[in-house]
N, C-alpha and C positions, 0 to 999 in steps of 0.2 A: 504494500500500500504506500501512497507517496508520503514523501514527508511534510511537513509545516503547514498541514489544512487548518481553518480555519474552527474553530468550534467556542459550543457557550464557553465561559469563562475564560478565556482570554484575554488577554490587552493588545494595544498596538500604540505606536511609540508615543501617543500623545495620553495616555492613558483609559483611553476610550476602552471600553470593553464590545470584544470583538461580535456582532450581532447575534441575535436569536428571533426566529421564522416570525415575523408579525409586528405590529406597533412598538414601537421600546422609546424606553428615555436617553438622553443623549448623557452619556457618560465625559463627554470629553469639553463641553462646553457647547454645543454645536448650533444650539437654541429650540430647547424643547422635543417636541414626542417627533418622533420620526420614525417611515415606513422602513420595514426591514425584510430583504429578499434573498431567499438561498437557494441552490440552483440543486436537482432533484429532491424526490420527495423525501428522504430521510437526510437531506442536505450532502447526498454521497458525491452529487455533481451528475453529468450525463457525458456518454461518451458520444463525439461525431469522429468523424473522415476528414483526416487536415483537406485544407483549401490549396495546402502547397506544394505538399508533396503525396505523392500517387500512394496508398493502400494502406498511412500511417494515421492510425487510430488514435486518438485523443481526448484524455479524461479533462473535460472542462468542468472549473470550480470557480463560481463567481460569488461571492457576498457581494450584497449593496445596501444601501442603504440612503435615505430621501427624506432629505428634509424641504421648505420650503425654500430657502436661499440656495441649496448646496448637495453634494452629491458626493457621497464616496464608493468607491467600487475596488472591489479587491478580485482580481480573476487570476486566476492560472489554470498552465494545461500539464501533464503529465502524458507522456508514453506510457503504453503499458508493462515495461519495466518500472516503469517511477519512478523514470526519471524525468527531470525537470523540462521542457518544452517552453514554455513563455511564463509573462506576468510578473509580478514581483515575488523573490524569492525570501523577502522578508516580513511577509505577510503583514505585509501591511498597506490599506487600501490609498489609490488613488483619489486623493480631494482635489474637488471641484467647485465654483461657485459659482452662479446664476450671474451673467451678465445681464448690466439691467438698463435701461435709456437711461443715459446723463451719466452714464461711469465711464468710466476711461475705456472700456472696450466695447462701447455701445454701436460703434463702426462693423462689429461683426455679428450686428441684428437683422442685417439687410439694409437695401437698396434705399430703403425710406432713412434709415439713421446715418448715411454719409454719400459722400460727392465722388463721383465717378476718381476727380484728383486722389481725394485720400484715399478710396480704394487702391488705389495703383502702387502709393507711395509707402502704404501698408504690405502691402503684397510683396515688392519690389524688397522692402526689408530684409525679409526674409530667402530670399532668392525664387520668388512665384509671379513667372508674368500674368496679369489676369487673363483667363480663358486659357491657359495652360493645363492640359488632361494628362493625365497619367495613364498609364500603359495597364493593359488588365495584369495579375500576379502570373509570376514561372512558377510552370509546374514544374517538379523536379521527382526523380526516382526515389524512393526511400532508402535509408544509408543500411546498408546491411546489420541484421537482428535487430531493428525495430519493428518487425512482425510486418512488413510491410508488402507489398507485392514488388518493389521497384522494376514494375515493366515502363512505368513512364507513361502509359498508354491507357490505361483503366478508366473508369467511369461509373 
């Protein structure tokens, strides 16, 4: 079984304690009662078929958690050795906050909260010219004994 899943009675670095299935109170300051989400029904996680590589199987484990301003999400994948695949390996969730009109990133609410200019000059920041797409994901064979098929070719 993999290591560092998430379960009740845990903390994560800000002291919060790590969720449990339903409504909970925010342990870490977060502002009040927040929804709490764990991904299968006995929070074991559910396994899919990577998106990346051909025939390798992957235990996905996500807690989240939702409040009204804010958002944390804690996800990882596992092979089915248990070995580690994505996410954070220190179990500790992704915080997020609700961008909101009149804050500093209210440019990235859509068309109606900025100027064609700032879009660009925001973008450009970054290295993204606007209307620049990205290429759909490589598939690639699975690396030998990750249970995979590595034909490359599967579907």
């Amino acid at each position: 079984m993999p290591g560092g899943i998430s379960g009740p009675g845990k903390q994560d670095t800000d002291g919060g304690a790590v969720p449990e299935r339903g409504a909970g109170e925010d342990a870490a300051g977060g502002g009040g009662k927040s929804f709490v989400g764990l991904m299968g029904e006995d929070d074991s996680g559910t396994w899919v078929e990577s998106q990346n590589v051909d025939g390798l199987e992957i235990l996905v484990k996500d807690d989240l958690r939702l409040w009204p301003d804010r958002l944390w999400v804690n996800d990882r994948g596992f092979d089915r050795q248990g070995n580690f695949v994505y996410g954070n390996q220190r179990d500790v969730p992704y915080k997020m906050r609700r961008v909101t009109a009149g804050g500093p990133l209210e440019w990235t609410l859509g068309a109606r909260h900025r100027t064609e200019k700032t879009y660009a000059e925001r973008m450009s920041a970054i290295g993204v010219t606007p209307g620049q797409r990205l290429g759909p994901p490589v598939r690639i064979a699975a690396p030998a004994g990750t249970g995979g098929t590595g034909g490359g070719g599967g579907g």
